[in-house]
C-alpha positions as CSV (number, residue, x, y, z in Angstrom):
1,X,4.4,4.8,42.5
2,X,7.7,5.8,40.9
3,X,7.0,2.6,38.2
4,X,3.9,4.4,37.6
5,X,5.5,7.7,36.9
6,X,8.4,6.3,35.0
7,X,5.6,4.5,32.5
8,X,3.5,7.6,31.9
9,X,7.0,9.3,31.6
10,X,7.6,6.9,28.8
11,X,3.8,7.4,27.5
12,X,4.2,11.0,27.1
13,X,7.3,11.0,25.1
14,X,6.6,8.4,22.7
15,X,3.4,10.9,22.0
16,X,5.6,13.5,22.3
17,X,7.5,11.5,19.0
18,X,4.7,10.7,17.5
19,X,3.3,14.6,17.5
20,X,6.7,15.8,16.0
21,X,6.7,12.8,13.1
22,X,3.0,14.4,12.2
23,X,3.9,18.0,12.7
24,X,5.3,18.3,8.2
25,X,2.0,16.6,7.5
26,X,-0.1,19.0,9.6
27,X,1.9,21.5,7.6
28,X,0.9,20.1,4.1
29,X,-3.0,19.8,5.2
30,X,-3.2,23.0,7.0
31,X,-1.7,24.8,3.6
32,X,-3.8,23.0,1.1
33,X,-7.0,24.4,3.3
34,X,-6.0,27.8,3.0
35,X,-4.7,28.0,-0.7
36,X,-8.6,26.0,-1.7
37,X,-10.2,29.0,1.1
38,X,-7.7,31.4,-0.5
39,X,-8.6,30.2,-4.6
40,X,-12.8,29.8,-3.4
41,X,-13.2,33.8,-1.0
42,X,-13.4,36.2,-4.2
43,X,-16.4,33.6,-5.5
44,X,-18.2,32.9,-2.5
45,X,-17.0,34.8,-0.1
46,X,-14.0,34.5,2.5
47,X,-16.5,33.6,5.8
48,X,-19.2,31.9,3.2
49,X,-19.7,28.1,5.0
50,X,-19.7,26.9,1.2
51,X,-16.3,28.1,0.8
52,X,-15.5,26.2,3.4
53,X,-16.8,22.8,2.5
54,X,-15.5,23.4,-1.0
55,X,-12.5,23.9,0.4
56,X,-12.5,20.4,2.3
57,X,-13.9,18.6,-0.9
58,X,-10.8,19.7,-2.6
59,X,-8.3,19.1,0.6
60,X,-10.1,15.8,0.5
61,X,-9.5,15.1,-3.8
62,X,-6.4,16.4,-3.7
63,X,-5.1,14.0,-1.4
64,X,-6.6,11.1,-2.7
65,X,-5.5,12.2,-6.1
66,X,-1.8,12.1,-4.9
67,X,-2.4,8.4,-3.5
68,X,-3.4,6.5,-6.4
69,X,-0.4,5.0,-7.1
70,X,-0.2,3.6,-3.3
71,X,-3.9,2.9,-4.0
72,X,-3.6,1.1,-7.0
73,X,-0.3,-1.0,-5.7
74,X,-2.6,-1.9,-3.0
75,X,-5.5,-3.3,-5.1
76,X,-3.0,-5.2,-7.7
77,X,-1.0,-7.1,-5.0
78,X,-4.2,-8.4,-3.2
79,X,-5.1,-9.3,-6.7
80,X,-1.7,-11.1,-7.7
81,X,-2.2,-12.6,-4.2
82,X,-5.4,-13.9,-4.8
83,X,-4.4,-15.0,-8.6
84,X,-1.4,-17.3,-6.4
85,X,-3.8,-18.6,-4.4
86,X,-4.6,-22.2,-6.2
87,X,-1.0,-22.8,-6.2
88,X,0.3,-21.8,-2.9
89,X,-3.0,-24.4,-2.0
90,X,-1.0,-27.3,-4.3
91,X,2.7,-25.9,-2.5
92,X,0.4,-26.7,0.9
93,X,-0.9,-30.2,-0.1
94,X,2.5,-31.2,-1.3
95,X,4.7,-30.2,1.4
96,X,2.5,-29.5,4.2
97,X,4.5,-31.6,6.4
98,X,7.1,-29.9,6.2
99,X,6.9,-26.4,7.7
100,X,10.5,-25.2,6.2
101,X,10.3,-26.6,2.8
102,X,6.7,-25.2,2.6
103,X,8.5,-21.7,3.1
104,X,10.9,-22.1,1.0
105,X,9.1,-23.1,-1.9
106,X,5.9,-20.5,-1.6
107,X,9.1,-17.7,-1.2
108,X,10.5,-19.3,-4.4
109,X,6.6,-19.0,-6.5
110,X,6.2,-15.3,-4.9
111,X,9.5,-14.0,-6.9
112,X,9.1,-16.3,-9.6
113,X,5.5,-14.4,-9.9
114,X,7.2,-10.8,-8.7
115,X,5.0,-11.1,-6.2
116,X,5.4,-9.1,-3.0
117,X,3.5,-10.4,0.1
118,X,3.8,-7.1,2.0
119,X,3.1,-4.9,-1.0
120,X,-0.7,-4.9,0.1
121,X,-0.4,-3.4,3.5
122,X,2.3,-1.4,2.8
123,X,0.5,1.1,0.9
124,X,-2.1,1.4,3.4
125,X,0.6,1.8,6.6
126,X,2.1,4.8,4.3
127,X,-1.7,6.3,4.3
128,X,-2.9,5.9,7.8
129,X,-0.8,8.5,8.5
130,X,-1.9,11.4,5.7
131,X,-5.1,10.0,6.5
132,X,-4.8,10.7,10.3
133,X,-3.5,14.3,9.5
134,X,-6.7,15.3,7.7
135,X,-9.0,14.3,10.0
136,X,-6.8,15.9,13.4
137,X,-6.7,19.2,10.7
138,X,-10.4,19.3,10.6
139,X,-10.9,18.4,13.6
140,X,-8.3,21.0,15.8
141,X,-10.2,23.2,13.9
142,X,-13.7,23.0,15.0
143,X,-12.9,21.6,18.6
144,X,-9.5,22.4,19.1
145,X,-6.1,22.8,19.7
146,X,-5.6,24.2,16.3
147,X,-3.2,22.1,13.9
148,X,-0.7,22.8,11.1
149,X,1.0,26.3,11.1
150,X,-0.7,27.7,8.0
151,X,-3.8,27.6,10.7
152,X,-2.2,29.0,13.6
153,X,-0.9,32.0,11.6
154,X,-3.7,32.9,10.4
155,X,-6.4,32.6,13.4
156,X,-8.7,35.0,11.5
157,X,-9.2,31.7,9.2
158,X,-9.6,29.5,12.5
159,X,-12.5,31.6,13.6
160,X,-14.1,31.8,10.4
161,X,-14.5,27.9,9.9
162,X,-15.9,27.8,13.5
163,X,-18.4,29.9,12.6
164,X,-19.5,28.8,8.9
165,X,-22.3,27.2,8.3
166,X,-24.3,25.6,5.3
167,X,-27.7,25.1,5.3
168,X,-28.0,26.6,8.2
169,X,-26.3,23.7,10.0
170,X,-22.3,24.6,11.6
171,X,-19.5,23.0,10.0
172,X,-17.4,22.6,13.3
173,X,-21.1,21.8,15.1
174,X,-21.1,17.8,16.3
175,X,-25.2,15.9,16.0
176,X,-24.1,14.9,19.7
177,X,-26.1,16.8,21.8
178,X,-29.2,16.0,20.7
179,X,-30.7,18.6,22.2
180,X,-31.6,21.2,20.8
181,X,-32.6,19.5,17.7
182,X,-31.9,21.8,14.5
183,X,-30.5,22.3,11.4
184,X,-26.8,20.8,12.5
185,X,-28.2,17.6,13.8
186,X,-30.2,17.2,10.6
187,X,-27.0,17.5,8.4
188,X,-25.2,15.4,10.2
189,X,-27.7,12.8,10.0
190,X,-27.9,12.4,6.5
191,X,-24.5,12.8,5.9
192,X,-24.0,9.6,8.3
193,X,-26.9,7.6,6.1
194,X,-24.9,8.8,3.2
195,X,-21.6,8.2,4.2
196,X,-22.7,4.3,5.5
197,X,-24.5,3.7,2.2
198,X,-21.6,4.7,0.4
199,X,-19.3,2.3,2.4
200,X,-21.8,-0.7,2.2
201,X,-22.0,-0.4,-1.4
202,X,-18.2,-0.4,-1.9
203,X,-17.8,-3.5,0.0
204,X,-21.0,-5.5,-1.7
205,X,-19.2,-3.8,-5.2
206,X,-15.9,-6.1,-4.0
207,X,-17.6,-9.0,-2.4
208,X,-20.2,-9.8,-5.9
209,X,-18.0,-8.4,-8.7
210,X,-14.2,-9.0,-7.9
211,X,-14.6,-12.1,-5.6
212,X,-14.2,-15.8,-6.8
213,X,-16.8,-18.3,-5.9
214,X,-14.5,-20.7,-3.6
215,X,-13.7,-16.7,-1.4
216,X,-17.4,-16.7,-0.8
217,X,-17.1,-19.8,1.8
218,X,-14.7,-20.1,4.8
219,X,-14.1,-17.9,7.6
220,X,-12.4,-15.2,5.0
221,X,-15.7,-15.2,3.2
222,X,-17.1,-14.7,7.0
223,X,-14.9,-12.0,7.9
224,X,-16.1,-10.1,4.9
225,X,-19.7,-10.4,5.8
226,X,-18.6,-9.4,9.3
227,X,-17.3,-6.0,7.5
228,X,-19.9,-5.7,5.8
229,X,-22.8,-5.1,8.4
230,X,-20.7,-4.1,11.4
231,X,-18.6,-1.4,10.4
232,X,-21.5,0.6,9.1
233,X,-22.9,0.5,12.6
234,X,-18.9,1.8,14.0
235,X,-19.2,4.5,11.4
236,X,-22.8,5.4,13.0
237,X,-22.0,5.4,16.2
238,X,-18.3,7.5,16.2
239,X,-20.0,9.5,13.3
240,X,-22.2,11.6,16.5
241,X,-19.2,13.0,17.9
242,X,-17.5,14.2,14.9
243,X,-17.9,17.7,13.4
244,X,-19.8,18.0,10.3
245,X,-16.0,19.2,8.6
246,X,-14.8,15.9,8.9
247,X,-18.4,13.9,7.9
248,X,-17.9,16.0,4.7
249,X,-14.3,15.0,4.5
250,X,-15.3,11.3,5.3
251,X,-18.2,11.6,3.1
252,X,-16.0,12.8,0.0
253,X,-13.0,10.0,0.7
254,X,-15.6,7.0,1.1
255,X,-17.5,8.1,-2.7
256,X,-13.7,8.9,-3.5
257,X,-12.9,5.2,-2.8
258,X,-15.8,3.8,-4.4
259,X,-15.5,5.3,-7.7
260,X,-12.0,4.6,-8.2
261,X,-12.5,0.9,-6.8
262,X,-15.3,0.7,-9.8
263,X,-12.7,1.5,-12.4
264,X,-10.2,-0.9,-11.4
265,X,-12.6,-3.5,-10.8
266,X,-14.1,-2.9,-14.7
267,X,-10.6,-2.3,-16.4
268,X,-8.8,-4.9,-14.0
269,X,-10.7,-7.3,-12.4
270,X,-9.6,-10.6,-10.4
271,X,-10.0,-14.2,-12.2
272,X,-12.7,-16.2,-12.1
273,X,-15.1,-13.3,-10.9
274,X,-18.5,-12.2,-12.6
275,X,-16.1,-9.2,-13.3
276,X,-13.2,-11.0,-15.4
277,X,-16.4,-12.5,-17.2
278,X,-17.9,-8.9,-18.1
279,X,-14.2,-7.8,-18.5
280,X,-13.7,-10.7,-21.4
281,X,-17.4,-10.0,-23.0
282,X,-15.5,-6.6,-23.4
283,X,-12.6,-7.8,-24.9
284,X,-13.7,-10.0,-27.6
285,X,-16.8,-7.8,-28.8
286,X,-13.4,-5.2,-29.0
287,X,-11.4,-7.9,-30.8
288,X,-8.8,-8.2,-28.4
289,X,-7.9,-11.2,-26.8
290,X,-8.4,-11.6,-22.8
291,X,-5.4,-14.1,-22.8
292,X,-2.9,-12.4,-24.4
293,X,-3.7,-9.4,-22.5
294,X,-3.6,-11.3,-18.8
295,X,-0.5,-13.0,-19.9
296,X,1.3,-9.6,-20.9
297,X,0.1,-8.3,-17.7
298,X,1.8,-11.1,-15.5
299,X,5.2,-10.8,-17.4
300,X,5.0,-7.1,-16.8
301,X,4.5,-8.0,-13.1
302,X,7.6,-10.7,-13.1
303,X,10.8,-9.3,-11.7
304,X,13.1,-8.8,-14.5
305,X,15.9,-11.7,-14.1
306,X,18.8,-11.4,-15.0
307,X,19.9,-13.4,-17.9
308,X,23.0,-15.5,-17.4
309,X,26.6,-14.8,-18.8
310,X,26.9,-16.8,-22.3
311,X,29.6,-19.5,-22.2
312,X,31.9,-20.1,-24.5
313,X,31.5,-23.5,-26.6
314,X,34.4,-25.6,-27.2
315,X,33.5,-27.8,-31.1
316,X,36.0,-30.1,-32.1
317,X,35.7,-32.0,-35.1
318,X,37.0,-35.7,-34.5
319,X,38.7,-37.7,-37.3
320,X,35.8,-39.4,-38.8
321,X,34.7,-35.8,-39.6
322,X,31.7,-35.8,-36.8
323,X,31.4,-32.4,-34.5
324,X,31.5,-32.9,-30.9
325,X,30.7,-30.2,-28.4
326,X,32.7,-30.2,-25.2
327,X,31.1,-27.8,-22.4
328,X,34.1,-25.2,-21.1
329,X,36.0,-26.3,-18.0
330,X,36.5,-23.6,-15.2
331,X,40.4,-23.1,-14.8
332,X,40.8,-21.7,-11.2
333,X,44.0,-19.1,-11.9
334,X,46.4,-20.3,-10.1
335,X,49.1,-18.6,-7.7
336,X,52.8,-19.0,-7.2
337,X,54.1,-18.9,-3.5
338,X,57.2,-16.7,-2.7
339,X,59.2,-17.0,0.2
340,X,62.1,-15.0,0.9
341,X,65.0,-16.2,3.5
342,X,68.1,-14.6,4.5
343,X,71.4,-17.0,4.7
344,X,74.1,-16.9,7.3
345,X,76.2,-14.5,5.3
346,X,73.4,-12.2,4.8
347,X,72.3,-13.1,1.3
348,X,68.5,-12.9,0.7
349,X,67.2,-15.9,-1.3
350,X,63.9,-16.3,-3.2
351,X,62.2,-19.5,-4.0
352,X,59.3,-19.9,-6.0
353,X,56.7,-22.8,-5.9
354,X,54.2,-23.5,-7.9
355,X,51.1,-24.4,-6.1
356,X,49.6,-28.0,-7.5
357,X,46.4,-28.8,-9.1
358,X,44.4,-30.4,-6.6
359,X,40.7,-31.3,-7.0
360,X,38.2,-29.2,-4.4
361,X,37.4,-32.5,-2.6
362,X,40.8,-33.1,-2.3
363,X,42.0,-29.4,-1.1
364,X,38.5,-29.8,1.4
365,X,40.5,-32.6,3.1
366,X,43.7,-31.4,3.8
């Protein structure tokens, strides 16, 4: 019993952690609703259920706005990942015995490449949580507690958004219960169908644009398909509990993500894809070259190295009147030893030695 209470001891403060690390981002969301309800009331009116969802569309941009950098890191390392691929296959073939050389060798080709391996999930482990703050926002809102402290200041705001509504449907309103059947579960619905089409496409956009044939087969190429019909059913099933706030927040972010994976896929798509073929056409009816342009791209991606010190060159010219060049020597400086001693009659006396050039095997064995 008391190991019981000790672990849901533990339980509760690591929420308890977890709640405080969250609290600055409920802050930032909870502001950016009001200012958009603030900048939206004198046009449609402060209790207006289109101010509302105008004000989420914007939360919504906003944030994504602010996270294309991460996004776009994201995108490019998976990319340099995938470009490495080939050759971290050859690194496998050659040396696939040996666990530690193999490691050694693929670390060796990834900073050679300034290639990060983490640099992909990174990006999305620094969004979950901004990610996670919007939807507990919205969601505090219609069903409660209430979170951020722009919200709880201002609970006026709070009971506004509870009771907005567009087309006649409640923006904190959930299609779960069914019954009675009206205008809420309605919206909902097609905001689900919407928000799953929106997804599927996105991932059939990825899988038959930016993937290479020899990605289409293997348990990878599985795992995609997997993604691709599965999680529209998750998305349909959690989507019946959430408010219609969050489906138009959800909504926004998935056509969000889709547009702005179009881009990158059209301006800086993956080798060997239909897309790099389109991406070329491009190119040469521009009269730029696809080469030069993929090659100044990966030396822009290359950690800068830094270039060596120049050594001195020793030329000496021999009798004959021919020009020899002798590569410098490294003189190690050397050190003179002191030691001071006192005589019997009190006199200090100093000797010097100079220490003697001794090869490193040499000073190794003594």
């Amino acid at each position: 019993m008391i190991e019981l209470f000790v672990s849901l001891n533990l339980w509760d403060s690591f929420m308890g952690v977890l709640s405080a690390m969250m609290q600055p981002l409920y802050w930032a969301v909870s502001g950016l609703l009001v200012f958009f309800h603030w900048v939206f009331s004198p046009l449609l009116g402060a209790d207006s259920g289109w101010t509302w969802a105008l004000s989420i569309i914007m939360l919504t941009v906003t944030i994504r706005t602010l996270l294309i950098p991460l996004f776009v890191k994201q995108i490019n390392s998976a990319r340099n990942m995938q470009i490495l691929q080939p050759k971290i296959a050859d690194l496998q073939k050659k040396y696939g015995s040996d666990r530690e050389r193999l490691g050694q060798e693929t670390m060796k080709l990834y900073q050679s490449e300034g290639v990060n391996p983490m640099a992909s999930c990174l990006p999305m482990l620094i969004q979950m949580p901004i990610f996670i703050a919007l939807f507990r926002v919205l969601q505090g809102v219609s069903q409660g507690p209430v979170r951020g402290q722009w919200l709880k200041d201002a609970p006026e705001l709070v009971d506004s958004l509870q009771h907005a509504t567009i087309f006649g449907a409640k923006l904190a309103g959930n299609i779960f219960p069914i019954s009675p059947f009206g205008a809420t579960q309605v919206l909902g619905i097609i905001l689900v169908i919407a928000m799953v089409g929106v997804f599927f496409v996105t991932q059939l956009q990825l899988m038959r644009k930016n993937m290479p044939p020899e990605s289409q087969t293997g348990q990878a190429a599985q795992m995609q398909k997997m993604m691709l019909y599965f999680f529209p059913i998750i998305y349909a099933v959690s989507a019946v509990v959430i408010p219609i706030g969050v489906l138009i927040y959800w909504l926004t972010s998935n056509i969000w993500t889709m547009a702005q994976q179009g881009i990158l896929i059209r301006n800086n798509p993956a080798p060997n894809t239909p897309a790099y073929i389109d991406w070329e056409e491009r190119m040469l009816a521009k009269g730029r070259d696809p080469e030069a342009i993929v090659l100044a791209r990966a030396e822009k991606r290359r950690k800068t190295k830094k270039t060596p010190a120049t050594s001195r060159v020793t030329t000496t010219t021999s009798s004959e009147g021919e020009e020899t060049t002798e590569a410098p020597k490294v003189v190690r400086q050397q050190v003179t030893r002191q030691t001071v001693r006192t005589t019997e009659d009190g006199r200090r006396v100093v000797s010097r030695q100079q220490p003697r050039a001794q090869s490193r095997a040499t000073r190794k064995k003594n």
